[in-house]
GUMAR-18024 format. One record per residue (C-alpha): x, y, z. Coordinates in steps of 0.001 Angstrom, whole numbers, always signed. Layout:
# residues N
<node xx="X" yy="Y" zz="Z"/>
...
END
This chain:
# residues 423
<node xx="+1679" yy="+2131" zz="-9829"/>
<node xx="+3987" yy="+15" zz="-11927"/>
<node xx="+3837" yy="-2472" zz="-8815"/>
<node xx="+76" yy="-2069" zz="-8330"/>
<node xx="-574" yy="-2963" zz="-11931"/>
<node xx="+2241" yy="-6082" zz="-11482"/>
<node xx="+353" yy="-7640" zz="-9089"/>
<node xx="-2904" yy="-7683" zz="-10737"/>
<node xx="-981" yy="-10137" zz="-13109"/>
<node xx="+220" yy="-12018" zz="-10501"/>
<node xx="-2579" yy="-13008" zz="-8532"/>
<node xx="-3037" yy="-12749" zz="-4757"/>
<node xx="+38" yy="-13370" zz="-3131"/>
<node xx="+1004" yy="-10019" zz="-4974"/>
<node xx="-2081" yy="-8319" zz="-4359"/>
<node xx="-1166" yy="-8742" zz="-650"/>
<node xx="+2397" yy="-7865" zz="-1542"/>
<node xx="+794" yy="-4470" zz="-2934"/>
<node xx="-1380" yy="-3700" zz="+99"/>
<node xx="+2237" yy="-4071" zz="+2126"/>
<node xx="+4257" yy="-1564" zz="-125"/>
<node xx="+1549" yy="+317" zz="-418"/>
<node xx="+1504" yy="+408" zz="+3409"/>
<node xx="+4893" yy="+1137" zz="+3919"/>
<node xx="+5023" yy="+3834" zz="+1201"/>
<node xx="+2533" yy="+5841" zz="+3111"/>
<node xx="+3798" yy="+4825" zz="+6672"/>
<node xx="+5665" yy="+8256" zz="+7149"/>
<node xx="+1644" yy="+9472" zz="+7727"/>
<node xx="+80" yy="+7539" zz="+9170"/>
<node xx="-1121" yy="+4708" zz="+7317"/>
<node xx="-1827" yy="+1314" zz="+7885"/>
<node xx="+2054" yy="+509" zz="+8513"/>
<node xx="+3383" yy="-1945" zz="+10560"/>
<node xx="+3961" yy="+732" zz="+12991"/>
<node xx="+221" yy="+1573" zz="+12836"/>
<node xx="-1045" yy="-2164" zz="+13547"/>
<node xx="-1686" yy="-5269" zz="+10496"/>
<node xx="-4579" yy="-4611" zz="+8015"/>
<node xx="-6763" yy="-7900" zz="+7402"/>
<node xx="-5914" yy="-9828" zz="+4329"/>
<node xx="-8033" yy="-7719" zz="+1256"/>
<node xx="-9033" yy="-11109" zz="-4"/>
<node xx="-11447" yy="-11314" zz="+2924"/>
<node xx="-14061" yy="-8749" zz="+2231"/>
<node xx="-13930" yy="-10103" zz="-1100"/>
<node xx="-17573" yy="-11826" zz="-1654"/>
<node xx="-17364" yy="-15453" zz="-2550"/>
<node xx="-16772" yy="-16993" zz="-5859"/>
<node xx="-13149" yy="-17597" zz="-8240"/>
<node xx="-10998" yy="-14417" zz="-7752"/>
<node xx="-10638" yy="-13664" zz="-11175"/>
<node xx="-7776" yy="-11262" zz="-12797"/>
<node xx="-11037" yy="-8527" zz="-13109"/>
<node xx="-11900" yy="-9255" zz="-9578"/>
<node xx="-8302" yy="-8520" zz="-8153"/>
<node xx="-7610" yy="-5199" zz="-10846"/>
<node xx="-11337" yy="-4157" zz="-8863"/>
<node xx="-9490" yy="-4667" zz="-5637"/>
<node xx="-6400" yy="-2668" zz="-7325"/>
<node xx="-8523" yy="+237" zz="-8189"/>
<node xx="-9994" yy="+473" zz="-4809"/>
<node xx="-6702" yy="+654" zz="-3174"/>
<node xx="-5544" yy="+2966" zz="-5432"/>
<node xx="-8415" yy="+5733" zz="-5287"/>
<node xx="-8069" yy="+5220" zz="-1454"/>
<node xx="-4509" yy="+6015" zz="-1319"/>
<node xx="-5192" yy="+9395" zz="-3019"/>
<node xx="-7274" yy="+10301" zz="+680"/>
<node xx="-4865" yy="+8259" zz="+3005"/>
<node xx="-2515" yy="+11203" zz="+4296"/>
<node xx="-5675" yy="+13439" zz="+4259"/>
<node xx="-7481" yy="+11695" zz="+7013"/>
<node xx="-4474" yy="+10619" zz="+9112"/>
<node xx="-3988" yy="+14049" zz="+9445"/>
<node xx="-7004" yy="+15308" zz="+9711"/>
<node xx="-6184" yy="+17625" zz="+12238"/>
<node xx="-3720" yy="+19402" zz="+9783"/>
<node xx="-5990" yy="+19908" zz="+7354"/>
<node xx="-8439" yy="+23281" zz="+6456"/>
<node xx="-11768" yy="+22634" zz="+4836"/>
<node xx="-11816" yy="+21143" zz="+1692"/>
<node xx="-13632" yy="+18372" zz="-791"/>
<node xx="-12396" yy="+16873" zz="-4314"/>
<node xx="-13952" yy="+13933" zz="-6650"/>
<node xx="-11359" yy="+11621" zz="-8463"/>
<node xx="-12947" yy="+9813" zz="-11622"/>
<node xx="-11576" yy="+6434" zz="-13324"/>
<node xx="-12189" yy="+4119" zz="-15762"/>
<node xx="-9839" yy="+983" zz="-16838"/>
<node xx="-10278" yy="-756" zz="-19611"/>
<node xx="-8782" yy="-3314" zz="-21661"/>
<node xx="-8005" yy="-2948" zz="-25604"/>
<node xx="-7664" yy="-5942" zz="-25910"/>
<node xx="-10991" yy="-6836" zz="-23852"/>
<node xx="-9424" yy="-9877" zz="-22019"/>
<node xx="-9969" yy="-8300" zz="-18548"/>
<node xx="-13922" yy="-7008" zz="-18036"/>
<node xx="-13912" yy="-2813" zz="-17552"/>
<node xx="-14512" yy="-1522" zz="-14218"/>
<node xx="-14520" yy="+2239" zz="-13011"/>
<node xx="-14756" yy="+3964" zz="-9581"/>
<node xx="-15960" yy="+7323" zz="-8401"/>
<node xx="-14329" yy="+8320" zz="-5407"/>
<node xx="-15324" yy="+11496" zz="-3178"/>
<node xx="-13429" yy="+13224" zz="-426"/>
<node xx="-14700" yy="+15812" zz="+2263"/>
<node xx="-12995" yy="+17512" zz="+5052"/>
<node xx="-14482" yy="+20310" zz="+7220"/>
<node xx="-13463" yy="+20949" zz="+10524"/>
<node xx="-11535" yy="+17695" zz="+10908"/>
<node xx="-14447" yy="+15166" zz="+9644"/>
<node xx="-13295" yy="+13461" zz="+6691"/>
<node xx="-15575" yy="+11673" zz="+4813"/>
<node xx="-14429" yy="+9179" zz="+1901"/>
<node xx="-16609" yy="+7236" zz="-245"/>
<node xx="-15313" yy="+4633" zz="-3162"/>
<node xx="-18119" yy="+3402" zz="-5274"/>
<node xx="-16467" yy="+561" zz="-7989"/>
<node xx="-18329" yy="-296" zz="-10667"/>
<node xx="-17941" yy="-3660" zz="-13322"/>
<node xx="-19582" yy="-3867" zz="-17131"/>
<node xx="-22509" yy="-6225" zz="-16290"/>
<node xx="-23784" yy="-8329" zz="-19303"/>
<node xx="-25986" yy="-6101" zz="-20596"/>
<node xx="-23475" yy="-3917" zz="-21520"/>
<node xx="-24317" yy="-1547" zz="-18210"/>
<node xx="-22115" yy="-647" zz="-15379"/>
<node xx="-23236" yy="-2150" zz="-12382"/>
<node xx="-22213" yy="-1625" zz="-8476"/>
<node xx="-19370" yy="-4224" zz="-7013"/>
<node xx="-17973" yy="-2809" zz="-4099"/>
<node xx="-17828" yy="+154" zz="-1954"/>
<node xx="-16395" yy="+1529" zz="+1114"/>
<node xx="-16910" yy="+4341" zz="+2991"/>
<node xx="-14326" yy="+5609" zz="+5839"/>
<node xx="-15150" yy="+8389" zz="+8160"/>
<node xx="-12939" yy="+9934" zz="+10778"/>
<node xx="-13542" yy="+12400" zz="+13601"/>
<node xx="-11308" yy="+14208" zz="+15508"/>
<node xx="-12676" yy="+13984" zz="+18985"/>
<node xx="-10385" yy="+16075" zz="+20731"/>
<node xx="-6305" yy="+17467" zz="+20681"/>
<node xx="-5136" yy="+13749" zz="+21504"/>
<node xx="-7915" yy="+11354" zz="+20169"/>
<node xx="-8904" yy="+10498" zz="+16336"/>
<node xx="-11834" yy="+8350" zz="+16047"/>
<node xx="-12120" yy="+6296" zz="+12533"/>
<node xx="-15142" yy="+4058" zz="+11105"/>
<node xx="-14099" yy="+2311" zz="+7805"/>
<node xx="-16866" yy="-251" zz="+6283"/>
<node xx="-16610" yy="-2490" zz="+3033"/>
<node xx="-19449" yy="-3457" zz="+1320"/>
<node xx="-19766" yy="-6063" zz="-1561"/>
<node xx="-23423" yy="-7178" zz="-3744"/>
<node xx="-25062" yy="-10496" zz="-3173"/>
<node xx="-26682" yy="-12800" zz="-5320"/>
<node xx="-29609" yy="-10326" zz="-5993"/>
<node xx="-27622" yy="-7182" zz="-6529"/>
<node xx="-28259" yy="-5811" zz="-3037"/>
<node xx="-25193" yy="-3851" zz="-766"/>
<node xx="-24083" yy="-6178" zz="+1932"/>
<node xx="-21783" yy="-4751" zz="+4688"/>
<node xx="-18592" yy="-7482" zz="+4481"/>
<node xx="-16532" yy="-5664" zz="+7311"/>
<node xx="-15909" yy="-2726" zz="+8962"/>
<node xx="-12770" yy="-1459" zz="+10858"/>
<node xx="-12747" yy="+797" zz="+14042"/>
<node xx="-10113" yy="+2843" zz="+14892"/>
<node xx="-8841" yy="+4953" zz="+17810"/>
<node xx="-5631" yy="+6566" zz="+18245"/>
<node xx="-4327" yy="+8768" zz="+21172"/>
<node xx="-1135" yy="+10831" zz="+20993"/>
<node xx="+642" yy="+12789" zz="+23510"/>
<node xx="+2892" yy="+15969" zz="+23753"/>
<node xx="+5649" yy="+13757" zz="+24728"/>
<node xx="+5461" yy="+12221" zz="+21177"/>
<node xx="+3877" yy="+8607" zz="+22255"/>
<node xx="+820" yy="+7523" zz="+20546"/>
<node xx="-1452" yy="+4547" zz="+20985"/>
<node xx="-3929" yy="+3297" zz="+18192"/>
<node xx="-6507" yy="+248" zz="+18821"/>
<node xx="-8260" yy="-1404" zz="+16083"/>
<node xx="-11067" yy="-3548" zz="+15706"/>
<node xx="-12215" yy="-5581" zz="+12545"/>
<node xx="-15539" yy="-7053" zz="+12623"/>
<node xx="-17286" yy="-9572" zz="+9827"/>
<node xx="-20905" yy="-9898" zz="+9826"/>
<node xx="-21839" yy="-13670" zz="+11367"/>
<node xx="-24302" yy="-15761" zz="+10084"/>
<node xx="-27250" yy="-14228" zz="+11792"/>
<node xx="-26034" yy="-10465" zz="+10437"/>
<node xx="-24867" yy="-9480" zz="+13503"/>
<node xx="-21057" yy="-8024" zz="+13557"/>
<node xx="-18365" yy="-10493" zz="+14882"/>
<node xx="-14879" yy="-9084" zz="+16068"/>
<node xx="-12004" yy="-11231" zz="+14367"/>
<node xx="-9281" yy="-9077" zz="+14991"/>
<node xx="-7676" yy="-6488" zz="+17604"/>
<node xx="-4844" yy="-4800" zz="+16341"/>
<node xx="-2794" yy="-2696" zz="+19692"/>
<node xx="-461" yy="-307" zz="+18949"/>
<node xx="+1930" yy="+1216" zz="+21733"/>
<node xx="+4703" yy="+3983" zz="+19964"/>
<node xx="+6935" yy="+6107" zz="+22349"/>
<node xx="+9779" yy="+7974" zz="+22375"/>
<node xx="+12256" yy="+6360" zz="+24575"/>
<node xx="+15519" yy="+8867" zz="+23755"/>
<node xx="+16277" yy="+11705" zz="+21832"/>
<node xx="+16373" yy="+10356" zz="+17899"/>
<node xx="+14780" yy="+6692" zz="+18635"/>
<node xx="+11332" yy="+5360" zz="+18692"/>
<node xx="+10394" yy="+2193" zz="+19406"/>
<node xx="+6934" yy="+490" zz="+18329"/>
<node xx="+5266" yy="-2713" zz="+19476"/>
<node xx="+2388" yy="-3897" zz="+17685"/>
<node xx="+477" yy="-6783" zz="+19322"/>
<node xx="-2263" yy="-8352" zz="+16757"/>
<node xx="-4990" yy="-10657" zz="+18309"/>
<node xx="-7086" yy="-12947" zz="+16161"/>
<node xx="-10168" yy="-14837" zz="+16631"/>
<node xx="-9296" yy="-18401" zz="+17925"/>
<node xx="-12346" yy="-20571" zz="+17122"/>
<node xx="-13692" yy="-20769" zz="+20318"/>
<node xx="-15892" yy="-17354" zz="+20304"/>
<node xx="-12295" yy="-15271" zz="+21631"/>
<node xx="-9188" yy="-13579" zz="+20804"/>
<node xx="-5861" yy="-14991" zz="+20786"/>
<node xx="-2116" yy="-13586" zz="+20390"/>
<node xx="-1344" yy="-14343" zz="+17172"/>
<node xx="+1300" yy="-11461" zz="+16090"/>
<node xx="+3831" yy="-9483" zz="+17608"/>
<node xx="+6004" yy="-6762" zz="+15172"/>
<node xx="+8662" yy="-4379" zz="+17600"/>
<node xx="+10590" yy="-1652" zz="+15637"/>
<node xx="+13126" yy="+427" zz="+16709"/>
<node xx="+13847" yy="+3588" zz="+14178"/>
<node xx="+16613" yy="+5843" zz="+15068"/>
<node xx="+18401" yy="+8558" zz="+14351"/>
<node xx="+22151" yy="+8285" zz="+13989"/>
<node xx="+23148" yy="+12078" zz="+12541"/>
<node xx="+20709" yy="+14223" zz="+10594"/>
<node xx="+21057" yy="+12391" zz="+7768"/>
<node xx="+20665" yy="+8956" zz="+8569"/>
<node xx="+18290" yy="+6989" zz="+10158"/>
<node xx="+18266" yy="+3144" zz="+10724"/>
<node xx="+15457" yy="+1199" zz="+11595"/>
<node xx="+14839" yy="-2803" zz="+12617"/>
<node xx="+11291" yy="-4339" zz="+12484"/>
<node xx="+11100" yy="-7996" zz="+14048"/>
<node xx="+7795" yy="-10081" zz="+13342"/>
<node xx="+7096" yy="-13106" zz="+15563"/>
<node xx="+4400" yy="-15576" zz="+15086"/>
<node xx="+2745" yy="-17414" zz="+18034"/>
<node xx="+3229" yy="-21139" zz="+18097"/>
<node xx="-99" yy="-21888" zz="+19907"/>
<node xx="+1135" yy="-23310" zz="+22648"/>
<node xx="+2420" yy="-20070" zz="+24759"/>
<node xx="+5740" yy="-18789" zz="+22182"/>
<node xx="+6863" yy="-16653" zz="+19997"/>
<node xx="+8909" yy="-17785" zz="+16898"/>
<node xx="+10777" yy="-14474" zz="+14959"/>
<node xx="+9792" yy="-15346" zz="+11514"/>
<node xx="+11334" yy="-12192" zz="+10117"/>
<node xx="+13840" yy="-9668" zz="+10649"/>
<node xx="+13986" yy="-6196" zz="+8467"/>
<node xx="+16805" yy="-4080" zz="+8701"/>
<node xx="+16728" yy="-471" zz="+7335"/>
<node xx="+18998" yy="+2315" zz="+6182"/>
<node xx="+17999" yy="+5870" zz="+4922"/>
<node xx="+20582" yy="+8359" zz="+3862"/>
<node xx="+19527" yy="+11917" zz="+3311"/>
<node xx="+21929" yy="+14723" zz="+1437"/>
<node xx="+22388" yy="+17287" zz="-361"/>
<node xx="+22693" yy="+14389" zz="-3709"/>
<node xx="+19201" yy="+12755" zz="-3213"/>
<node xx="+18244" yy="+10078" zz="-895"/>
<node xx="+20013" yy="+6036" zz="-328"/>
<node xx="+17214" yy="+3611" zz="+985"/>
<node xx="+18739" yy="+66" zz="+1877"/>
<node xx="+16914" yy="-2822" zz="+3304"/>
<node xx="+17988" yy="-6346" zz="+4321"/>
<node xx="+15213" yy="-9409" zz="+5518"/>
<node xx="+16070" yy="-11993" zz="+7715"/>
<node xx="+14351" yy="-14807" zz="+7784"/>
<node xx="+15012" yy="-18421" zz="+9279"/>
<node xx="+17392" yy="-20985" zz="+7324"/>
<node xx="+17222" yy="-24715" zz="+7166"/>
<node xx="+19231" yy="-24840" zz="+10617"/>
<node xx="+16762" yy="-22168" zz="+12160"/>
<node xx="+19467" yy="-19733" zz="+12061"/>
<node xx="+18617" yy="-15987" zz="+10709"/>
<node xx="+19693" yy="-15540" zz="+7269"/>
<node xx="+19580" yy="-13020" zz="+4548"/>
<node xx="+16926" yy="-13720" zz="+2060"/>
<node xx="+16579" yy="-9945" zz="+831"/>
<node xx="+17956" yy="-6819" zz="-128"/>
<node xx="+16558" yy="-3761" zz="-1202"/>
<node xx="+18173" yy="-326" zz="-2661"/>
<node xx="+16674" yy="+2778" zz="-3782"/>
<node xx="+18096" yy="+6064" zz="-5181"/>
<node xx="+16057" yy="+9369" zz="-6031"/>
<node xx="+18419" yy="+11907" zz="-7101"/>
<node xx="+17489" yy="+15376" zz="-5357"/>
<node xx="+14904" yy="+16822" zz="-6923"/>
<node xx="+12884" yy="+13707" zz="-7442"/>
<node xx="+12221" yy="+13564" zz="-10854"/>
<node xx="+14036" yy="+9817" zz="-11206"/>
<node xx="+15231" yy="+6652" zz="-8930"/>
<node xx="+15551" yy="+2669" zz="-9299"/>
<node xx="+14555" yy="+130" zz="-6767"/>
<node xx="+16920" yy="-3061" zz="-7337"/>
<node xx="+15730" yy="-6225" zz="-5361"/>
<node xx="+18379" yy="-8968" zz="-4857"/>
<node xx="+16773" yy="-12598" zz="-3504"/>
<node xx="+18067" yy="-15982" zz="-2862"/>
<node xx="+14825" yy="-17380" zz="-4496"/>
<node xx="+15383" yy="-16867" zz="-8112"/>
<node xx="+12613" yy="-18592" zz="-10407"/>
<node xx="+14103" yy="-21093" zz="-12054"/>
<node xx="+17156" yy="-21938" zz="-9775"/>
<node xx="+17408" yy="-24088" zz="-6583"/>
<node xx="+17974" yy="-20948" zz="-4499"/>
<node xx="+21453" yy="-21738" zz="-3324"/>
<node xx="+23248" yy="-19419" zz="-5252"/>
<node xx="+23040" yy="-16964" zz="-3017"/>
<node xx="+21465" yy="-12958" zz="-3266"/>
<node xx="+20858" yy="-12026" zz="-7499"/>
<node xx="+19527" yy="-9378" zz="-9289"/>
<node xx="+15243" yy="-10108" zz="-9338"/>
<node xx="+13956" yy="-6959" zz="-9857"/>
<node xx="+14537" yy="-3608" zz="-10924"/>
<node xx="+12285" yy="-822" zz="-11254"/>
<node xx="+12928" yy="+2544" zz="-12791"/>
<node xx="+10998" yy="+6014" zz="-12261"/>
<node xx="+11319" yy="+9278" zz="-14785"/>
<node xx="+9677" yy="+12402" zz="-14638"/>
<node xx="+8948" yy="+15026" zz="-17256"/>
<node xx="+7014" yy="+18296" zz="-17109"/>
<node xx="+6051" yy="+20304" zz="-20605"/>
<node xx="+5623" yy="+23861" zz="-20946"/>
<node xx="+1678" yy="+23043" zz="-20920"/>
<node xx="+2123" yy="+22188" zz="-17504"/>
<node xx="+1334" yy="+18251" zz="-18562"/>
<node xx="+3316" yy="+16151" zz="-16126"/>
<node xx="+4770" yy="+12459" zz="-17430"/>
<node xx="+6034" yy="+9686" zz="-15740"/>
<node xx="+7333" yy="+6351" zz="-17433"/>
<node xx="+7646" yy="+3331" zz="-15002"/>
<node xx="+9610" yy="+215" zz="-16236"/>
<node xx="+10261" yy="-2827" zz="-14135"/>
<node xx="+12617" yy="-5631" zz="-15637"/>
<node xx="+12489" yy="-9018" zz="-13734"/>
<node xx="+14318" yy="-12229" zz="-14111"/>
<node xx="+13340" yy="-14566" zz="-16775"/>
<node xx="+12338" yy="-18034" zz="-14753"/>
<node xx="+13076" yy="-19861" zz="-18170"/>
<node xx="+16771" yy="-18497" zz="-18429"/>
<node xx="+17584" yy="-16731" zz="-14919"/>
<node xx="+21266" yy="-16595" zz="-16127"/>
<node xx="+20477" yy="-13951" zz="-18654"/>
<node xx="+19948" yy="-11379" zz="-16189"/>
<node xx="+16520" yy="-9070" zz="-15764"/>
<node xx="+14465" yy="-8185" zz="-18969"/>
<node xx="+11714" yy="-5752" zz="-18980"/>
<node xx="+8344" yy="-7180" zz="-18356"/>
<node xx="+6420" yy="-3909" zz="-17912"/>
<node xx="+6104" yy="-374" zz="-18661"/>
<node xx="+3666" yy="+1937" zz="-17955"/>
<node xx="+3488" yy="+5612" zz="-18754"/>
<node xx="+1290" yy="+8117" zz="-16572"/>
<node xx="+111" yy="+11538" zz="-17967"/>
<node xx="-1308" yy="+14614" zz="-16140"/>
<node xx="-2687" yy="+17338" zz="-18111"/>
<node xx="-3713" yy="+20501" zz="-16382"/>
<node xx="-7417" yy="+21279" zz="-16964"/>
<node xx="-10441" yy="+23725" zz="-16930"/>
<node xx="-11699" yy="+24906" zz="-13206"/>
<node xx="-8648" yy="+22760" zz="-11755"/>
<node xx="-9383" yy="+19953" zz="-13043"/>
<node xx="-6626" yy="+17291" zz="-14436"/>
<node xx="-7545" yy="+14887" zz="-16820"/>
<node xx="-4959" yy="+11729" zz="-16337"/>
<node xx="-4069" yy="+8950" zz="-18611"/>
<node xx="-2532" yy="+6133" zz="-17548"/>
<node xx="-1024" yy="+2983" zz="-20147"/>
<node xx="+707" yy="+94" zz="-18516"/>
<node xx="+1945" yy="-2568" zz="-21284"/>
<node xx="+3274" yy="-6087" zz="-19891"/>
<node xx="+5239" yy="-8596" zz="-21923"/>
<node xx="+5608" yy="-12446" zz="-21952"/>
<node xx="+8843" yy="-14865" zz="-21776"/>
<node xx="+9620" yy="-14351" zz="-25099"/>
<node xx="+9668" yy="-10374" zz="-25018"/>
<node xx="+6407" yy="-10283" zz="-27037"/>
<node xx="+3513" yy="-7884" zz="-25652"/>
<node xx="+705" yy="-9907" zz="-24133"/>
<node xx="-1451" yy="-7180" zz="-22179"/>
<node xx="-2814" yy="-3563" zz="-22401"/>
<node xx="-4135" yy="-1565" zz="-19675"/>
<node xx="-5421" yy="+1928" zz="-19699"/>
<node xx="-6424" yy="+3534" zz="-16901"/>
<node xx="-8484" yy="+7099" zz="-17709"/>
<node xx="-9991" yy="+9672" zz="-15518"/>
<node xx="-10076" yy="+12764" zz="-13444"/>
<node xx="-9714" yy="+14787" zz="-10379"/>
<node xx="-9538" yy="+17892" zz="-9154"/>
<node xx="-7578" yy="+16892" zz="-5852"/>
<node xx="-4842" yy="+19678" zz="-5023"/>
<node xx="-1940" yy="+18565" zz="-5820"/>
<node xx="+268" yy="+17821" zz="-2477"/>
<node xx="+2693" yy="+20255" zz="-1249"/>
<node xx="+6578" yy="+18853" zz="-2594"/>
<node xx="+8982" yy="+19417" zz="+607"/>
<node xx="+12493" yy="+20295" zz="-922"/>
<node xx="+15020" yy="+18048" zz="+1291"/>
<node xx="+17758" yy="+19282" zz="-563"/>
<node xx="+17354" yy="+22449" zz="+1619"/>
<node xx="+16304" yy="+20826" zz="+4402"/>
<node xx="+19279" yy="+18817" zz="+4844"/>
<node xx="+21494" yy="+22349" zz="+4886"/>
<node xx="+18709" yy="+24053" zz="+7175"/>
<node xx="+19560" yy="+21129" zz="+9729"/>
END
């Protein structure tokens, strides 16, 4: 959340970095991971107009209430008949960002699941008023085949619901543990109608005991009414002993003339024992020279039991320095977790970051934010959520508080601790 909230300070090129760690958060179940095919950029079912901070925090919120249903219908199969609401409302004390709220629903019966996200803005009368919604639907067709329908709608000039894309999805998996998933994204054209813009093929197999390698073609539309190449991601995860697992994911743009250029190359490393779990990520990308170089690095620790970690982010682009110094210290982001005797669960979230106007000093905190759960009537929790951000000189310059609440069961915790010594 603390990354979520980050990015609604930083404008778009965060928002899309949210969407991606949001993606690879959830990958392990299907979401939209690189593994699973490229989601569109979110800016583009945004309707017209400046993308104010508001506008993105909307586009925050709506990710956020539709994570809370991701796992749920990529596995629909899994799941027994059930439905849950989620209420929330954000506001700022301050009043420098406009409220907005959302009402989210969530049904599954038999395998159809059903999710509808209704966001809402203060109008200038004082009265909440629709902005966006989107509905997603998936239907299990058969033991191998999921069919999904997702569509995004936005308000026009006179305050009526305008469909601004929709997303079909089908994915096939077999007992031998290969799956294929094909996804279509469509804009409405001038004349209404429903334009494809994107194909997104996914091909994952199995090729040896432990490994799995996935190719994920993405075609885009090329400007003459058709469907180019325009992406290519293959990953490779395997398994080296039971409790280590390396992956590689290489992206490669097309040129437009026939090749492929890698533009990126991630290496991964997850260690699993009996202490917690070691998550370690370089990215490659191309130097001056055109040579492959580290640009990246990524570790994260969660003690067993989960109740803590840190994510440190080293970077040869530092703000504030040429970028020759090779990797430093950017980021680092720490997680705590307390439960009461009430049963009210609390997590504080800090994130430090480098400060562009001194980068030699080292990270400084930039943002906290502290989430409460507190268990209530008929199951359900009321949740609080207050995220505080500071400026360059340490001082506080924003307040957001996120309120609401659901009565979503709370997801099953696996204990890896004793998986590990099961294995």
């Amino acid at each position: 959340m603390v990354g979520m909230f980050s990015a609604m300070w930083n404008g778009k090129r965060r928002l899309r970095q949210f969407g991606d760690l949001l993606c690879r958060i959830d990958g392990s179940r299907g979401s939209y991971g690189p593994s699973e095919g490229l989601r569109p950029p979110q800016d583009d079912i945004i309707v017209g107009g400046e993308r104010s901070r508001w506008r993105l925090a909307i586009g925050l919120l709506t990710l956020l209430c539709l994570a809370a249903s991701s796992s749920q219908l990529c596995r629909a199969q899994e799941s027994s008949d059930q439905s849950w609401t989620a209420n929330n409302q954000q506001s700022d004390p301050n009043g420098a960002l406009n409220p907005i709220r959302s009402h989210t629903t969530h049904s599954d019966v038999g395998g159809h699941v059903v999710d509808k996200t209704i966001v809402e803005r203060l109008g200038p009368d004082g009265r909440y008023v629709p902005y966006s919604e989107i509905e997603r639907e998936s239907v299990r067709v058969n033991d191998t085949t999921v069919r999904t329908v997702e569509r995004s709608y936005g308000r026009d000039a006179d305050g009526q619901r305008t469909l601004t894309q929709q997303t079909q999805e089908e994915s096939r998996s077999s007992s031998d543990g290969s799956k294929q998933v094909t996804r279509m994204t469509s804009n409405p054209d001038a004349n209404g109608g429903l334009q494809v813009v994107q194909r997104t093929e996914v091909d994952s197999k199995v090729v040896s005991p432990g490994v799995r390698d996935t190719k994920t073609t993405v075609f885009s539309a090329n400007g003459s009414g058709g469907l180019g190449a325009t992406m290519q991601v293959e990953e490779r995860e395997r398994r080296v002993d039971p409790a280590t697992t390396e992956s590689t994911k290489s992206t490669a743009l097309a040129d437009g003339a026939g090749h492929w250029t890698v533009s990126e190359v991630r290496q991964g490393t997850t260690r699993q024992d009996a202490d917690g779990m070691t998550k370690e990520e370089r990215v490659l990308r191309p130097d001056s020279n055109g040579q492959m170089a580290v640009v990246e690095r990524t570790v994260s620790k969660e003690p067993a039991g989960g109740q803590s970690g840190t994510t440190e982010t080293y970077s040869t682009n530092v703000p504030g320095q040429a970028g020759d110094e090779g990797l430093q210290l950017v980021r680092r982001e720490s997680t705590a977790q307390q439960t009461g005797a009430s049963g009210e669960r609390r997590t504080t979230r800090q994130v430090k970051q480098t400060n562009p106007g001194d980068p030699a000093a080292g990270v400084r905190v930039t943002q906290e934010a502290i989430d409460i759960v507190r268990p209530g009537a008929n199951g359900v929790d009321e949740k609080q959520s207050t995220v505080v951000t500071t400026d360059a000189n340490g001082q506080m310059s924003a307040v957001w508080v996120d309120m609401g609440s659901s009565d979503k069961p709370e997801a099953v915790k696996v204990d890896t601790k004793a998986a590990t010594k099961n294995k």
